[in-house]
N, C-alpha and C positions, 0 to 999 in steps of 0.2 A: 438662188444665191450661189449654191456649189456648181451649177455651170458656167455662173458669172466670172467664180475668180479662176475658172479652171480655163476659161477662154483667156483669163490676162494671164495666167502664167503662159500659157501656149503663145501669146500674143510677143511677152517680152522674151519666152525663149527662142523665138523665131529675129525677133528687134536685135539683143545679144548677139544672137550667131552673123546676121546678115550684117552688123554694123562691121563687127570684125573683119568679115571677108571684105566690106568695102576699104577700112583700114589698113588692111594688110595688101590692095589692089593696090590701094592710092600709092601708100611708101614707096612701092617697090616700083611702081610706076615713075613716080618724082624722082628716087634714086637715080634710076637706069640714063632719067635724061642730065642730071649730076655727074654721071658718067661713076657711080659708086660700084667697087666690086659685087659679084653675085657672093662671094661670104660673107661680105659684111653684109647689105641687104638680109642674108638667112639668116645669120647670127643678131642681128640688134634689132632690125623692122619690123620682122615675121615673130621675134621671139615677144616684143611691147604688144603686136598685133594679137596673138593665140593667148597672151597673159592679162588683156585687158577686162576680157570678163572678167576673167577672177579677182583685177583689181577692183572691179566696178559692184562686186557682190561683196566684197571687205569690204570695202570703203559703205555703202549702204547700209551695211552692218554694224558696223563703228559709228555709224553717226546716229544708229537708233537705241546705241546701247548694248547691242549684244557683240559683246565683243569676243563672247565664246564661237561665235557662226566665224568672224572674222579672222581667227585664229585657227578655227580648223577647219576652213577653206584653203586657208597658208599649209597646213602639215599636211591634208590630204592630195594637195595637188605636190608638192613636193614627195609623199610616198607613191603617187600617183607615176608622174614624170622615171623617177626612179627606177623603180620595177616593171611597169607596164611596157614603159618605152625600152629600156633598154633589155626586157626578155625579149620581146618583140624583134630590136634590132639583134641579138644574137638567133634566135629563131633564123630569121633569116640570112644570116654572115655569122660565122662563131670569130668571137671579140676577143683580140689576146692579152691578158691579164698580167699588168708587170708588179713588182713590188709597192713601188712608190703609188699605183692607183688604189690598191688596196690599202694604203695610209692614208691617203687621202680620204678614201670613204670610209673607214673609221673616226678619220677627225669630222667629217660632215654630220654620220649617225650621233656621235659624241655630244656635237655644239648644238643638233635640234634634241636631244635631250636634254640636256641642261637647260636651254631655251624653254621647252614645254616644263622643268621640273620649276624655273625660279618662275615662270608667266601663273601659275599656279599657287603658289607662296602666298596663303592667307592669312595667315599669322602676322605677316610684319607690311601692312595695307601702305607704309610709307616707301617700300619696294616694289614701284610697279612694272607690269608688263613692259615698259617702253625701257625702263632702267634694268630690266634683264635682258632686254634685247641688246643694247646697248655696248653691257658688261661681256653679254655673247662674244661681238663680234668685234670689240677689242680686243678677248681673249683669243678666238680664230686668228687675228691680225697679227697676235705676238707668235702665235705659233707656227705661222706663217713665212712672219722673220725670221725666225730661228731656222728655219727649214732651207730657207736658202742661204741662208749665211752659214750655213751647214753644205751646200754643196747639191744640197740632195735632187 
């Protein structure tokens, strides 16, 4: 039985990865004949194309219940992204650090903590995940306004 399911997980991590690459073929393929820029292509085809696992393993997750896998699929690839990628891109090119980016990722760090403190809230079971998410990213939106109607 344990080489049974060890063949399906190798089976769907091989399915996962290869569907993606054909995903991220196809778009960029369709685009090019759309005559769509090569930034857009990187920035929206490739970025739904590389995110799709990970949608595909929330969403499976949410709909069996475990909506803790589902959640910290979400944080770990955003710490993931974060860190890995961008030591990686400074590794290779050093990245030059202005004020306003470093406010920026403190409002980011900010709003996934708050995120993860209200998605945790067991005390008041009529506050759910969906409505701190929600409450989140209204509060990022106003802070956002304020930011440029600040100039900044």
């Amino acid at each position: 039985m344990l080489l049974f399911n060890t063949l399906l997980l190798l089976a769907g991590f091989f399915a996962l990865i290869k569907g993606a690459d054909w995903f991220v073929d196809g778009s960029s393929a369709l685009a090019k004949i759309f005559k769509v820029p090569g930034l857009i292509i990187g920035l929206t085809i490739v970025a739904l194309g590389t995110s799709a696992p990970e949608l595909a393993v929330s969403t499976s997750a949410a709909l069996q219940g475990s909506n803790e896998i589902a959640l910290s699929n979400v944080v770990g690839s955003n710490i993931f992204n974060l860190l890995f990628i961008l030591g990686i891109s400074a590794a290779i090119h050093p990245i030059a650090v202005n004020t306003a980016s470093v406010y920026d990722m403190i409002i980011l760090i900010a709003v996934s903590m708050i995120t993860y403190v209200f998605s945790m809230n067991k005390k008041n079971p009529d506050f759910s995940g969906a409505e701190a998410n929600r409450h989140t990213i209204l509060g990022f939106l106003q802070i956002n306004r304020i930011k440029h109607q600040n100039g900044s």
